[in-house]
C-alpha positions as CSV (number, residue, x, y, z in Angstrom):
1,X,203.3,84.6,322.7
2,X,206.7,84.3,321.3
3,X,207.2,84.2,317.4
4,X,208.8,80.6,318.1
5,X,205.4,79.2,318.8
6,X,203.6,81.1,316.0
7,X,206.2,79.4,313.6
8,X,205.9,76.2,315.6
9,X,202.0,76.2,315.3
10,X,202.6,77.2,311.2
11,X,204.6,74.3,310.7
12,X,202.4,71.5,312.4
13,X,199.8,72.9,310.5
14,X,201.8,72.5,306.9
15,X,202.7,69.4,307.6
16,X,199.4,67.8,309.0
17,X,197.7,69.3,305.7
18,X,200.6,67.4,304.2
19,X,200.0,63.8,305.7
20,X,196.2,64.4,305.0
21,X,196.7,65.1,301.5
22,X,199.1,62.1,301.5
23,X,196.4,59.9,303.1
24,X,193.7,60.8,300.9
25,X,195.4,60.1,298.3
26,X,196.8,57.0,298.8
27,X,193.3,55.8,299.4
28,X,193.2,55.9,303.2
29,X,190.5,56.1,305.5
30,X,189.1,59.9,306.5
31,X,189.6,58.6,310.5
32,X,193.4,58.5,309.9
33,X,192.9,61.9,308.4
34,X,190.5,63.3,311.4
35,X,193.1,61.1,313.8
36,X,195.9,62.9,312.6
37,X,194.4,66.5,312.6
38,X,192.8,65.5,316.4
39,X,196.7,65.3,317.5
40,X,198.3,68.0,316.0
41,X,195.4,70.0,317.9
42,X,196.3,68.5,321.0
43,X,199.5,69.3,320.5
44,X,199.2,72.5,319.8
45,X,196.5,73.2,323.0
46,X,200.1,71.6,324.8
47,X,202.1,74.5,323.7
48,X,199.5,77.3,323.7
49,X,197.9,76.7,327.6
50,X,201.0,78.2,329.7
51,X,200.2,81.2,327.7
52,X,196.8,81.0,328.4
53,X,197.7,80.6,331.9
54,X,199.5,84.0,332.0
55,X,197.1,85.8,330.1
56,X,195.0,84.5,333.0
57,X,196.7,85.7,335.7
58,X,197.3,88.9,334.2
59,X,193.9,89.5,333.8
60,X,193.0,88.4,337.7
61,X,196.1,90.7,338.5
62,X,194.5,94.0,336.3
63,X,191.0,92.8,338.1
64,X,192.5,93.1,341.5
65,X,194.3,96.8,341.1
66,X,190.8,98.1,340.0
67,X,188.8,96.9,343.0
């Protein structure tokens, strides 16, 4: 995991805790709120699987030198 996607994952976060402050205070509904959080999560499972893939094979890889 590169610091780039640390940063990246930091700043979606800010900024959805931003619009749901925004919302809630502006008298919106908490499904716009729970909408917007729902998408920031999907995008960050978007950046964070291809890591998760390589973690993946490295640990299929480590398996397969021990046996």
């Amino acid at each position: 995991m590169t610091i780039s996607l640390i940063l990246r994952i930091a700043i979606v976060g800010i900024v959805v805790s931003i619009i749901g402050h925004v919302i809630d205070n502006a008298g919106g509904r908490k499904e716009y709120t729970m909408l917007v959080g729902l998408c920031a999560f999907l995008l960050v499972l978007y950046w964070v699987m291809p890591c998760l893939k390589d973690l993946f094979q490295t640990i299929e890889t480590m398996v397969n030198y021990v046996s």
